[in-house]
N, CA, C and O atoms as a Tripos MOL2 file, in Angstrom:
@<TRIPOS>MOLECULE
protein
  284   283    71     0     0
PROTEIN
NO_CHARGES

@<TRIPOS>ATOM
      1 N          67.5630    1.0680   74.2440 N.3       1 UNK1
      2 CA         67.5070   -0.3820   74.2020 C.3       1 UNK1
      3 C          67.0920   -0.8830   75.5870 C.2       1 UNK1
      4 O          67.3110   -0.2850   76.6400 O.2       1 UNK1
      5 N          66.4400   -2.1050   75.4460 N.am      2 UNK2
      6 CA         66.5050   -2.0980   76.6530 C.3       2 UNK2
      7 C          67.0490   -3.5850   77.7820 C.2       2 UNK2
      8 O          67.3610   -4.5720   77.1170 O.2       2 UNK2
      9 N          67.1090   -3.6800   78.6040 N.am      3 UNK3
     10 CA         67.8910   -3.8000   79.3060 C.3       3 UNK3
     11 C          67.1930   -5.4840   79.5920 C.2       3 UNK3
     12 O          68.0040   -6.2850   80.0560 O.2       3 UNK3
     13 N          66.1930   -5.8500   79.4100 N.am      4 UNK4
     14 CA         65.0720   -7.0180   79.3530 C.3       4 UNK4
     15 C          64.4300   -6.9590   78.3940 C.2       4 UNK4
     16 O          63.8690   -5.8740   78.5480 O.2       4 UNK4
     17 N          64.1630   -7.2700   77.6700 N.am      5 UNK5
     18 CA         62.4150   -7.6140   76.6330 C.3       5 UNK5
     19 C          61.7300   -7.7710   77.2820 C.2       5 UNK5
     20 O          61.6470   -8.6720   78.1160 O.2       5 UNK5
     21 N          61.1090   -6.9950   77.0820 N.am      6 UNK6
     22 CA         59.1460   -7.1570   77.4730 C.3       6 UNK6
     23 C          58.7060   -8.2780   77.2440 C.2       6 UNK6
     24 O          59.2560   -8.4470   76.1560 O.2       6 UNK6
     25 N          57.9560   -9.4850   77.4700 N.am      7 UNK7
     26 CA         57.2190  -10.1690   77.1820 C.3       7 UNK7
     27 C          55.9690   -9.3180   76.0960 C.2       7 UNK7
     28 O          55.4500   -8.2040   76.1540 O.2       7 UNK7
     29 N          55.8520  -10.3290   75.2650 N.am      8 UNK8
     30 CA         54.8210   -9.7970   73.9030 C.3       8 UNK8
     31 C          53.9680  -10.6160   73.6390 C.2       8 UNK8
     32 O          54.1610  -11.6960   73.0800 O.2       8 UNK8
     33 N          52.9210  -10.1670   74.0260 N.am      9 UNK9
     34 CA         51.7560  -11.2800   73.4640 C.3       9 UNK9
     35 C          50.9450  -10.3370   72.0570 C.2       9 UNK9
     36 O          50.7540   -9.1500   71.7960 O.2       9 UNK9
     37 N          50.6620  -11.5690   71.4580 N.am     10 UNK10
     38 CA         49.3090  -10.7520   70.5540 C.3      10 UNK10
     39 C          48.0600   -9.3700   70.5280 C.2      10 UNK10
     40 O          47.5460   -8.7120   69.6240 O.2      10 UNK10
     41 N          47.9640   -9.3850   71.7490 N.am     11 UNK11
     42 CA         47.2600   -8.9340   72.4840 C.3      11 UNK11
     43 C          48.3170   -7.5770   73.0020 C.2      11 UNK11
     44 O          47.7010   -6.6160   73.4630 O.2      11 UNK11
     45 N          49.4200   -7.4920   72.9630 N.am     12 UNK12
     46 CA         49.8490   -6.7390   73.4020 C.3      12 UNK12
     47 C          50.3150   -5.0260   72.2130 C.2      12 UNK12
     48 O          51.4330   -4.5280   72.3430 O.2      12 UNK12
     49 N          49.6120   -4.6020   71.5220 N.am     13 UNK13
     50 CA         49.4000   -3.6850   70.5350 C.3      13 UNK13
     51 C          50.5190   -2.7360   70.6700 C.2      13 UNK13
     52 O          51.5290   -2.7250   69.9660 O.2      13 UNK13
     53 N          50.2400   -1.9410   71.6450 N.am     14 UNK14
     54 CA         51.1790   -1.2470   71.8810 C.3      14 UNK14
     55 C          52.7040   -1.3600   72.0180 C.2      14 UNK14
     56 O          53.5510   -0.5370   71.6690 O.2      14 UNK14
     57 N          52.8840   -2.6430   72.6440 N.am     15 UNK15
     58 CA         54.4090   -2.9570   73.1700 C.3      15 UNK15
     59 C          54.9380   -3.7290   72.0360 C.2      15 UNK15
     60 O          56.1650   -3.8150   72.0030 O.2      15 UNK15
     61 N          54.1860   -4.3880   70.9710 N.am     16 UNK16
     62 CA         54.5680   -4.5340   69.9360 C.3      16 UNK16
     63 C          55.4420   -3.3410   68.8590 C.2      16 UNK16
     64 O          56.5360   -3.3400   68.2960 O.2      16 UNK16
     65 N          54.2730   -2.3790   68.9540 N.am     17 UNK17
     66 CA         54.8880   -0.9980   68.1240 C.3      17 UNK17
     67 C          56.2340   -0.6080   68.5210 C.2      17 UNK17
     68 O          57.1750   -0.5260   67.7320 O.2      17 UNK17
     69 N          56.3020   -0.3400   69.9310 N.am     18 UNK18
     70 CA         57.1870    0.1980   70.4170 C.3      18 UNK18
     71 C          58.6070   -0.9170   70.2180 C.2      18 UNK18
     72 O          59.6110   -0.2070   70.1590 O.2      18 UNK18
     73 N          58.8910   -2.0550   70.1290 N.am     19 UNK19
     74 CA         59.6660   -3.1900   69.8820 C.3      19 UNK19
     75 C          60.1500   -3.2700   68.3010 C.2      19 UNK19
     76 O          61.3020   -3.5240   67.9480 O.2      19 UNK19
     77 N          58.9590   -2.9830   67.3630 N.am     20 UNK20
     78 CA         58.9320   -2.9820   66.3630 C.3      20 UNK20
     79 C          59.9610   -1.6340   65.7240 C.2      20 UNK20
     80 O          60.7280   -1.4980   64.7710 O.2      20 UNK20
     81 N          59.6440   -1.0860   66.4490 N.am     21 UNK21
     82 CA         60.0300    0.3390   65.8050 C.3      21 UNK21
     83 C          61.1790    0.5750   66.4850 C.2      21 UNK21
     84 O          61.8810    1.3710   65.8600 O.2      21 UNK21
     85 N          61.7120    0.1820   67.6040 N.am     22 UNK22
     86 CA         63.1210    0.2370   68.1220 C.3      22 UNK22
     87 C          63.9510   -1.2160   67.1330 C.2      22 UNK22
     88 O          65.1730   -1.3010   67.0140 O.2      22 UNK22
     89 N          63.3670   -1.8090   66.7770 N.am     23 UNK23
     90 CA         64.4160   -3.1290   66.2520 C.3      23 UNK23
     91 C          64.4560   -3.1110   64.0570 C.2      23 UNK23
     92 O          64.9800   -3.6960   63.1090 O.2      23 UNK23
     93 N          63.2210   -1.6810   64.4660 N.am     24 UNK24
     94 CA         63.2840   -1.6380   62.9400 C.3      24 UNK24
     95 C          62.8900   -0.0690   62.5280 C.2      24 UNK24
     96 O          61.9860    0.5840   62.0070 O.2      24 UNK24
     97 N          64.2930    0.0810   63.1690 N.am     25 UNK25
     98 CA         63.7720    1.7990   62.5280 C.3      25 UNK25
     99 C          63.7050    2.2340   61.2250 C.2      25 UNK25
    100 O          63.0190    3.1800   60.8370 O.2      25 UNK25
    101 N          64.4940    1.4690   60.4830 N.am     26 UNK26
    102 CA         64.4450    2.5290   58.9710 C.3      26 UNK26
    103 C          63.2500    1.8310   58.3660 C.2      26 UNK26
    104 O          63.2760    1.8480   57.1350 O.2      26 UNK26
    105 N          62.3100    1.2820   58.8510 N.am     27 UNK27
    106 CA         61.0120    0.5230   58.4740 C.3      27 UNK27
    107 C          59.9270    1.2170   58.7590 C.2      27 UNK27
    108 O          59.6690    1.8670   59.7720 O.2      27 UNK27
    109 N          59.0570    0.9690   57.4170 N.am     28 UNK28
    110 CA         57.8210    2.2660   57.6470 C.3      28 UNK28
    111 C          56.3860    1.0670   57.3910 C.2      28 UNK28
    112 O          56.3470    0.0740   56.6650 O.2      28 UNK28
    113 N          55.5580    1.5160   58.0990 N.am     29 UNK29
    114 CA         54.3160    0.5520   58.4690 C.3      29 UNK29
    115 C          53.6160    0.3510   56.9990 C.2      29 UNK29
    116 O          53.0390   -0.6680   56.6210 O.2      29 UNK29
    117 N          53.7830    1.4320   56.3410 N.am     30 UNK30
    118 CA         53.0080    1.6530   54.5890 C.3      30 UNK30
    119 C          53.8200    0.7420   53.8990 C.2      30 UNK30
    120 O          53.2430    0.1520   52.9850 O.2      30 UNK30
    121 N          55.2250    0.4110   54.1180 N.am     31 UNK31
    122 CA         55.8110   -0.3810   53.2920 C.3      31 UNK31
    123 C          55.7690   -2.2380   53.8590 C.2      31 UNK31
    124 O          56.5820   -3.0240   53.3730 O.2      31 UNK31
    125 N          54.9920   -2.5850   54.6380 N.am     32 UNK32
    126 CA         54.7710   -3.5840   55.1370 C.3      32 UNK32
    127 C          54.0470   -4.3370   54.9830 C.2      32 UNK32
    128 O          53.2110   -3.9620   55.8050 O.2      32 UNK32
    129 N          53.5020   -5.4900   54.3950 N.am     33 UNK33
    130 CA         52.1040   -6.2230   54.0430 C.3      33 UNK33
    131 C          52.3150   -7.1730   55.2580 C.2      33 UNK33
    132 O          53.3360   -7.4840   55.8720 O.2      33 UNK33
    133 N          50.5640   -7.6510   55.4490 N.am     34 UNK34
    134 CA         50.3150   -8.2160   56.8540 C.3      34 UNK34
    135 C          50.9420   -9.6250   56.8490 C.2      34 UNK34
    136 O          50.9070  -10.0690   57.9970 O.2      34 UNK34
    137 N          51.4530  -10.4130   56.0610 N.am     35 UNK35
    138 CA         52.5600  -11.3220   55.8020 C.3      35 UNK35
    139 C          53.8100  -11.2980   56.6880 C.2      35 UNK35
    140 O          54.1630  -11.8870   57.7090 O.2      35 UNK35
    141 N          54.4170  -10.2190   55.7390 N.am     36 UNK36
    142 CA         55.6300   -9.2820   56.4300 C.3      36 UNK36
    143 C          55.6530   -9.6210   57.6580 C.2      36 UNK36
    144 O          56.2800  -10.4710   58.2890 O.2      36 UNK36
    145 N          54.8000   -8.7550   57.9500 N.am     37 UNK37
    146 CA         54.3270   -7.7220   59.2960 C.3      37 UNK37
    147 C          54.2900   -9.0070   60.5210 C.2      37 UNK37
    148 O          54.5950   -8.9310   61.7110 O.2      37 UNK37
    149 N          53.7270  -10.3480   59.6150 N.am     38 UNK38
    150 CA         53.3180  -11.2780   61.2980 C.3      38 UNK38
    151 C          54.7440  -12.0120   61.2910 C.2      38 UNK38
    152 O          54.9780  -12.7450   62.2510 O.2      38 UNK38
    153 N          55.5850  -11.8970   60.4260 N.am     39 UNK39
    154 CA         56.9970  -12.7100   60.4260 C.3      39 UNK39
    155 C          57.4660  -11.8730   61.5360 C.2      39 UNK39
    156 O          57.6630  -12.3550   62.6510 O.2      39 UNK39
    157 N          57.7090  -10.2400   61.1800 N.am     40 UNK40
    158 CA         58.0500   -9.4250   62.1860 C.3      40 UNK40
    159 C          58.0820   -9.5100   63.3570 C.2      40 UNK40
    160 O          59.1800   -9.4760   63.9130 O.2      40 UNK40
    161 N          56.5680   -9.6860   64.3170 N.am     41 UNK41
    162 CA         56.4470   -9.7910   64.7720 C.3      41 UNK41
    163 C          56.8540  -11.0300   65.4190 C.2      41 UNK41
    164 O          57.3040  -10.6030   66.4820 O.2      41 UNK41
    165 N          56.9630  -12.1310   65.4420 N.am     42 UNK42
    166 CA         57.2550  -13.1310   65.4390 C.3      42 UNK42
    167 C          58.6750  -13.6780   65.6400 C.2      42 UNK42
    168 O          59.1490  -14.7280   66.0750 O.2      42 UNK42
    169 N          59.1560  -12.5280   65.1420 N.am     43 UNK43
    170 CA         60.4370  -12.8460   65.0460 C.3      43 UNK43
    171 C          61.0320  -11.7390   66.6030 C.2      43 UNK43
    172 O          61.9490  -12.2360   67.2570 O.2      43 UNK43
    173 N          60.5340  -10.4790   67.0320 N.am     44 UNK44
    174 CA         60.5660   -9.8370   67.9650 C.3      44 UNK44
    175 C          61.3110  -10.6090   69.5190 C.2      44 UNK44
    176 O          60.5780  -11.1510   70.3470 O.2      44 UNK44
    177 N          62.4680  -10.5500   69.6560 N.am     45 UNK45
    178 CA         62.5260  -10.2920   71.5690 C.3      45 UNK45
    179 C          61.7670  -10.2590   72.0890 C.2      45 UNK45
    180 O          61.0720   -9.2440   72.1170 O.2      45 UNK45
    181 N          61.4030  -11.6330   72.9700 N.am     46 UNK46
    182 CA         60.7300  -11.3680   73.8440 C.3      46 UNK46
    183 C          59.0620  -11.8090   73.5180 C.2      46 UNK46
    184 O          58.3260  -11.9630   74.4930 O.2      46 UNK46
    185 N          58.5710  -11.9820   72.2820 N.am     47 UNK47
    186 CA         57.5510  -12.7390   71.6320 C.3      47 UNK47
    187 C          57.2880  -13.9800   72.1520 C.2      47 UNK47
    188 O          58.0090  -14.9450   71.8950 O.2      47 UNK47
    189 N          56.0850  -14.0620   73.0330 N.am     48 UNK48
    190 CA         55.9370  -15.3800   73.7120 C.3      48 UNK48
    191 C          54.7830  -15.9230   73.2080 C.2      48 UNK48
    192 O          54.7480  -17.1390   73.3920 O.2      48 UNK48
    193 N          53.8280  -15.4770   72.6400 N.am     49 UNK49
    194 CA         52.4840  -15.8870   72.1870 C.3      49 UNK49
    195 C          52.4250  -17.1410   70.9090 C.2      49 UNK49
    196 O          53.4770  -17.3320   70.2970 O.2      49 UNK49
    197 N          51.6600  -17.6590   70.6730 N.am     50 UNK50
    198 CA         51.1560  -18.7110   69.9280 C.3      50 UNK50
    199 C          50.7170  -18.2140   68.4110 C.2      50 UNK50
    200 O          49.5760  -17.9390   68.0380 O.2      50 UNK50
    201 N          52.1550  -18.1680   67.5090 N.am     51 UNK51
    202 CA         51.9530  -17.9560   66.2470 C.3      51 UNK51
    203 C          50.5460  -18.1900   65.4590 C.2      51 UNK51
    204 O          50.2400  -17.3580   64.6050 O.2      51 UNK51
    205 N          49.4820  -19.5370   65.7670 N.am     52 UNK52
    206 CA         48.4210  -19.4150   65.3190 C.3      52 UNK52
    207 C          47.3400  -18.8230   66.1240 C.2      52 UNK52
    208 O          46.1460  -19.1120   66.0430 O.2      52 UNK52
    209 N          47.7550  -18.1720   66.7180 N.am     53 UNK53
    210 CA         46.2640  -16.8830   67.6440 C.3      53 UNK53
    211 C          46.1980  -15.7830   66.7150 C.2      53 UNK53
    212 O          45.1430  -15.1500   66.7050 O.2      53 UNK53
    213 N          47.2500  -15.3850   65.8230 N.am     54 UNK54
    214 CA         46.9430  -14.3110   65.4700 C.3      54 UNK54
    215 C          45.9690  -14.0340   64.3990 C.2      54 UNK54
    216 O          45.9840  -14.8720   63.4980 O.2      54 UNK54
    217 N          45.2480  -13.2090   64.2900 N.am     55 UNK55
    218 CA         44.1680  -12.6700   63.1180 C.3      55 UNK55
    219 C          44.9170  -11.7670   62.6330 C.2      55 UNK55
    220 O          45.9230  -11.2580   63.1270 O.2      55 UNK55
    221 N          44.1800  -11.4840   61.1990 N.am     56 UNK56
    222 CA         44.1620  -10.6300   60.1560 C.3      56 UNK56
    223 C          43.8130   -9.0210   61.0990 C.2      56 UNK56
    224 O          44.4640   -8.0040   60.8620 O.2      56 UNK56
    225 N          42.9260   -9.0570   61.9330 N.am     57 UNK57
    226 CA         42.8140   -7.9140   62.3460 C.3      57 UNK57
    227 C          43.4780   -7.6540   63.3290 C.2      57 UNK57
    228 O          43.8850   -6.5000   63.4680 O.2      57 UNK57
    229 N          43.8260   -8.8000   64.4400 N.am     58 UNK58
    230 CA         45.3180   -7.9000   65.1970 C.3      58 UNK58
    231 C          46.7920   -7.4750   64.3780 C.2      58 UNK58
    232 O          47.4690   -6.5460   64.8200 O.2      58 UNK58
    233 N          47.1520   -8.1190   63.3460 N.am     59 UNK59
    234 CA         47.8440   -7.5420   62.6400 C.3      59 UNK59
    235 C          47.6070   -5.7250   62.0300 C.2      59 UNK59
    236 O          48.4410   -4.8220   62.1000 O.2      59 UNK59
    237 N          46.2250   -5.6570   61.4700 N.am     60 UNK60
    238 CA         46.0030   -4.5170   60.8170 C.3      60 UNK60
    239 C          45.6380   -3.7710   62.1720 C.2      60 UNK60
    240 O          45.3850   -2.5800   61.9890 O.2      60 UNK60
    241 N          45.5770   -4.0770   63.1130 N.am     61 UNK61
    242 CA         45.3110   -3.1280   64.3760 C.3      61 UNK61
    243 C          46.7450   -2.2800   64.5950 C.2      61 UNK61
    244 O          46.9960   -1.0760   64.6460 O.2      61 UNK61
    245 N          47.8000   -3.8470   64.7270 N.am     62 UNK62
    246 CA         49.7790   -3.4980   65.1600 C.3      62 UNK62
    247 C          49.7370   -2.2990   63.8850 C.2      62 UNK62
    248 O          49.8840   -1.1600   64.3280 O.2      62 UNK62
    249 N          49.6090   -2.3610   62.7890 N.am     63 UNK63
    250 CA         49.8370   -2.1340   61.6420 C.3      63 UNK63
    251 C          48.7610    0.1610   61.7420 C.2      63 UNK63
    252 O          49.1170    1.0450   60.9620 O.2      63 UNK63
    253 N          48.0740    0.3020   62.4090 N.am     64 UNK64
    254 CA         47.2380    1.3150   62.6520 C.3      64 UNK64
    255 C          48.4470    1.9880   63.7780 C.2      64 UNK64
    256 O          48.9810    3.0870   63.6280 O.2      64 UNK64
    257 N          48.6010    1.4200   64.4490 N.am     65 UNK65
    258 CA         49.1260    2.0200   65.9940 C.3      65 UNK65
    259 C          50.1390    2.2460   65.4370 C.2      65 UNK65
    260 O          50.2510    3.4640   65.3050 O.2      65 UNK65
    261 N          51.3480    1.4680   64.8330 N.am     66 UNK66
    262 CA         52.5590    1.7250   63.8950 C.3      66 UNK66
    263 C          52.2470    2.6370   63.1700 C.2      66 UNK66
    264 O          53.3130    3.1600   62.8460 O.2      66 UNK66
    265 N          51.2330    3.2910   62.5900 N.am     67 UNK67
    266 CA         51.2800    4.1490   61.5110 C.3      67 UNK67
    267 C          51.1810    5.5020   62.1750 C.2      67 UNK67
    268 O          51.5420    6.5580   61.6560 O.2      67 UNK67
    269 N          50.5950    5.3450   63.5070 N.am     68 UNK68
    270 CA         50.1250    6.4510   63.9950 C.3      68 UNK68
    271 C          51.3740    7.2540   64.8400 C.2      68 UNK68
    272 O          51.4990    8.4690   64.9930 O.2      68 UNK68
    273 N          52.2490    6.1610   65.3330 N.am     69 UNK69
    274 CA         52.9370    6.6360   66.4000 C.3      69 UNK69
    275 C          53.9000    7.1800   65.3300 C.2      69 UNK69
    276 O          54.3990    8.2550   65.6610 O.2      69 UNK69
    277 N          54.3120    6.6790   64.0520 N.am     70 UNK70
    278 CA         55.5970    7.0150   63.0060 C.3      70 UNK70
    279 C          55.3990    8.5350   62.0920 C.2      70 UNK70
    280 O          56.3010    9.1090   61.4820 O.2      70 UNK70
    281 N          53.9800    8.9720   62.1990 N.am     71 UNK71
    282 CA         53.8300   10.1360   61.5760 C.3      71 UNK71
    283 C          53.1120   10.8230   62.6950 C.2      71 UNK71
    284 O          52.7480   11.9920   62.5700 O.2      71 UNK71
@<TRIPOS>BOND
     1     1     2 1
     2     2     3 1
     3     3     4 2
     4     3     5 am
     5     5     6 1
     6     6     7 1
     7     7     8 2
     8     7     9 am
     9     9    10 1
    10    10    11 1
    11    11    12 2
    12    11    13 am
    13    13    14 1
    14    14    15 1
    15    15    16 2
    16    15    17 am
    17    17    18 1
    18    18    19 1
    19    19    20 2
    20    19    21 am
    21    21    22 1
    22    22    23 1
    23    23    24 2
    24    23    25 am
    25    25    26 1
    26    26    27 1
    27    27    28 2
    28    27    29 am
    29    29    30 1
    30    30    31 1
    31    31    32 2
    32    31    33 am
    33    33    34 1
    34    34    35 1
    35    35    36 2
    36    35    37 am
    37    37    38 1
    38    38    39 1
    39    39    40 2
    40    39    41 am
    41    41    42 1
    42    42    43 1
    43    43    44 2
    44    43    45 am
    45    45    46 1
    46    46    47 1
    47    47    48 2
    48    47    49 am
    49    49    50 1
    50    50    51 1
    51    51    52 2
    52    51    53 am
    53    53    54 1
    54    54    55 1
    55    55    56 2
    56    55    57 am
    57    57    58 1
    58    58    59 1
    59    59    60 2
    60    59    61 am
    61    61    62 1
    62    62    63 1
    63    63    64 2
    64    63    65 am
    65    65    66 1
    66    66    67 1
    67    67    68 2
    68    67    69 am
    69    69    70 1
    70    70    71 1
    71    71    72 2
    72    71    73 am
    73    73    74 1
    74    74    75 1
    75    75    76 2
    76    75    77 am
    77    77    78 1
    78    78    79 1
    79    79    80 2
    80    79    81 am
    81    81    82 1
    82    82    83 1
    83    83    84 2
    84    83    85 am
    85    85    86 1
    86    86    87 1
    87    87    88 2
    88    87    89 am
    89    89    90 1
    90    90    91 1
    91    91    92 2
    92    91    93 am
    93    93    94 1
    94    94    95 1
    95    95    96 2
    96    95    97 am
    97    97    98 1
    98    98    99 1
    99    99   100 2
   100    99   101 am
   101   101   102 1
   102   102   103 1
   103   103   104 2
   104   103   105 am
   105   105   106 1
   106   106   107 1
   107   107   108 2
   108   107   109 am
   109   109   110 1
   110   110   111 1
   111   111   112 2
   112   111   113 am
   113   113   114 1
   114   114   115 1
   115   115   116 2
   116   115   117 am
   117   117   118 1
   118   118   119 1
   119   119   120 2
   120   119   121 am
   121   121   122 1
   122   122   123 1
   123   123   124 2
   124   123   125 am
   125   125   126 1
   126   126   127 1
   127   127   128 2
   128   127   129 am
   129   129   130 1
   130   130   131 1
   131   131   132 2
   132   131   133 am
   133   133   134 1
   134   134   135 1
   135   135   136 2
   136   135   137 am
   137   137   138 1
   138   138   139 1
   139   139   140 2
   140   139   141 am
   141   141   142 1
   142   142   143 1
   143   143   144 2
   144   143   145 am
   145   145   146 1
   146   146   147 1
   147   147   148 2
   148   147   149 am
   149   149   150 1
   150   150   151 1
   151   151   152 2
   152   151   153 am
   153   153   154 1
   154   154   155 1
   155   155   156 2
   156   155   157 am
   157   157   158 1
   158   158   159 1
   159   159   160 2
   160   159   161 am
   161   161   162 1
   162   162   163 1
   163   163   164 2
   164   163   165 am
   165   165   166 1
   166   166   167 1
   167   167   168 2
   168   167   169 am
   169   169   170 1
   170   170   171 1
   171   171   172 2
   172   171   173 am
   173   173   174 1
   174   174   175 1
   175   175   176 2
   176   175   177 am
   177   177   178 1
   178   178   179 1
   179   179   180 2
   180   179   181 am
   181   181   182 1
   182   182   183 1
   183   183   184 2
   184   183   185 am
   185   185   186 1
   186   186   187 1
   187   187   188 2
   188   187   189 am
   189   189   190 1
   190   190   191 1
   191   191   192 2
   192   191   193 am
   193   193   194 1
   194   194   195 1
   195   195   196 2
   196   195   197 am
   197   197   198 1
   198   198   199 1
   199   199   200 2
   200   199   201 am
   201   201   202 1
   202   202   203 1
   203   203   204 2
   204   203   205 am
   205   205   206 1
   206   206   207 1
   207   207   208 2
   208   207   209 am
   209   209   210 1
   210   210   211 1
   211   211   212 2
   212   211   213 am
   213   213   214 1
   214   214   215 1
   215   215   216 2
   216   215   217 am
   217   217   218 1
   218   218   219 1
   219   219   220 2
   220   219   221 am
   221   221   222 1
   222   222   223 1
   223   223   224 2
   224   223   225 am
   225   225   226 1
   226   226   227 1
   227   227   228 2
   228   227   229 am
   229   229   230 1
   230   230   231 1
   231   231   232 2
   232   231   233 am
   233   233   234 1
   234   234   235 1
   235   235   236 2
   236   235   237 am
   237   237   238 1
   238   238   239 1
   239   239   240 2
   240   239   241 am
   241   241   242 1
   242   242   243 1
   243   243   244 2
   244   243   245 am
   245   245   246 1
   246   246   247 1
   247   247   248 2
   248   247   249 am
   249   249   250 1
   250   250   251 1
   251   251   252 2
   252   251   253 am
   253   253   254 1
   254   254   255 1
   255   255   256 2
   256   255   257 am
   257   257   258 1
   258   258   259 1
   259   259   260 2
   260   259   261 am
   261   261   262 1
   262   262   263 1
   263   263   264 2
   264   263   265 am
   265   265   266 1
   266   266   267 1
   267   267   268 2
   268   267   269 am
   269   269   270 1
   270   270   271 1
   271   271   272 2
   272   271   273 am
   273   273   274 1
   274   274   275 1
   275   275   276 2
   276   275   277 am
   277   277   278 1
   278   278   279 1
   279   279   280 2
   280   279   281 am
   281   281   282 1
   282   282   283 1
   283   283   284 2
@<TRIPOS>SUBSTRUCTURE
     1 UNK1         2 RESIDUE 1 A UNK
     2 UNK2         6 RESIDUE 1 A UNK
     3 UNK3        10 RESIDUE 1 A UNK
     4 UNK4        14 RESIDUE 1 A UNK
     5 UNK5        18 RESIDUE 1 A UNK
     6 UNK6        22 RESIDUE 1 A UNK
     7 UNK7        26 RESIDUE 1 A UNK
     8 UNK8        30 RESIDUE 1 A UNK
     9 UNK9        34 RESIDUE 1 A UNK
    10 UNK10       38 RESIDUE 1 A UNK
    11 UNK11       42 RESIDUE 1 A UNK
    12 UNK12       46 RESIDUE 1 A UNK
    13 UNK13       50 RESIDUE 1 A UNK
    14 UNK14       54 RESIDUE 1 A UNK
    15 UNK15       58 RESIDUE 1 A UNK
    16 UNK16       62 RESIDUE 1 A UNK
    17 UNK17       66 RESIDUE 1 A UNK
    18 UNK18       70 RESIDUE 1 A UNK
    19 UNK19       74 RESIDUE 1 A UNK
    20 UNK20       78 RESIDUE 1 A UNK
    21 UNK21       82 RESIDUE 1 A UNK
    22 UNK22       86 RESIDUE 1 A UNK
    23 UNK23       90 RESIDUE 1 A UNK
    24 UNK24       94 RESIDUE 1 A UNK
    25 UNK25       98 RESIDUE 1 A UNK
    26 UNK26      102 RESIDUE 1 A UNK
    27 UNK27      106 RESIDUE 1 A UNK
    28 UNK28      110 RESIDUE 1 A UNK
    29 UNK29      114 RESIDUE 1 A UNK
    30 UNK30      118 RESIDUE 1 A UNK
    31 UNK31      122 RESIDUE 1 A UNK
    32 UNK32      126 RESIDUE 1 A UNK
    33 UNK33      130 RESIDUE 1 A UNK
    34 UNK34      134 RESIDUE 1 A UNK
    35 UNK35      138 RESIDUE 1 A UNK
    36 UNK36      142 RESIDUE 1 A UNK
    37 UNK37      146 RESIDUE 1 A UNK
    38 UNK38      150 RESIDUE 1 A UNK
    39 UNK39      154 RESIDUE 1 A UNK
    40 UNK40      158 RESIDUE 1 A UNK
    41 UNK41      162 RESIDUE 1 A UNK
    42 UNK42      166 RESIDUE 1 A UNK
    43 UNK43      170 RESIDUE 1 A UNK
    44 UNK44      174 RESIDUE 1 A UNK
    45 UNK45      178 RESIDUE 1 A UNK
    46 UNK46      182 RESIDUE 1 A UNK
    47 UNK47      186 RESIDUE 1 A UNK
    48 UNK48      190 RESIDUE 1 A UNK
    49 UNK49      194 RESIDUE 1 A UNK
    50 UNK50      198 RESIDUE 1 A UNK
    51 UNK51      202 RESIDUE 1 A UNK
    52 UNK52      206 RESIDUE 1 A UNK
    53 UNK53      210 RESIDUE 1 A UNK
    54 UNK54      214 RESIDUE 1 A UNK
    55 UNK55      218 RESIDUE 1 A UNK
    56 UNK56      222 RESIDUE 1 A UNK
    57 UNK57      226 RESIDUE 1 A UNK
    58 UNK58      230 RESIDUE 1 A UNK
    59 UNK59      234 RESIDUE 1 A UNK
    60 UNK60      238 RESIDUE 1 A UNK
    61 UNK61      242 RESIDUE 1 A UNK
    62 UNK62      246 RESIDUE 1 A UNK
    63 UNK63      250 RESIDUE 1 A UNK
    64 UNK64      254 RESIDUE 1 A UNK
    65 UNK65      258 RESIDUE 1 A UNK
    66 UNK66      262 RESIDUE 1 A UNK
    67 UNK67      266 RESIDUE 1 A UNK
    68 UNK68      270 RESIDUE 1 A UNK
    69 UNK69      274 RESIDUE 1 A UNK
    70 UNK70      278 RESIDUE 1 A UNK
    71 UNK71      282 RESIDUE 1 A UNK
C-alpha cells in the first residue's frame, strides 16, 4: 500500500494499472467493459484528471496494459 497516492492523470497508463490492481485485486481486466473500467478509474486515489479528457482508446489502452501485467 502505499504510503501517498500517486497523482493519476489519463495519460498516466501505467500508474493507473498498478493502482487499479492494488485497489482491485480479485478483478480481472476480461471481466471489465470500458464503462466499468472509466468509473474505476475515476473513482481511484489520487485521480486528478478531467473526467471528460478521456477517450475510448485511453481506456482500451489502461484496459491492454491491465491485461498484460495480470497474465
Amino acid at each position: 500500500m502505499f504510503d501517498h497516492e500517486p497523482e493519476l492523470f489519463w495519460d498516466s497508463t501505467y500508474a493507473i494499472v498498478m493502482s487499479l490492481m492494488e485497489h482491485h485485486p480479485t478483478r480481472h481486466p476480461d471481466d471489465i467493459g470500458i464503462a466499468e473500467l472509466e468509473m474505476l478509474v475515476e473513482a481511484l486515489p489520487g485521480f486528478q484528471d478531467d473526467p471528460a479528457l478521456v477517450t475510448e482508446q485511453l481506456l482500451l489502452d489502461i484496459l491492454t496494459v491491465w491485461y498484460e501485467e495480470a497474465t
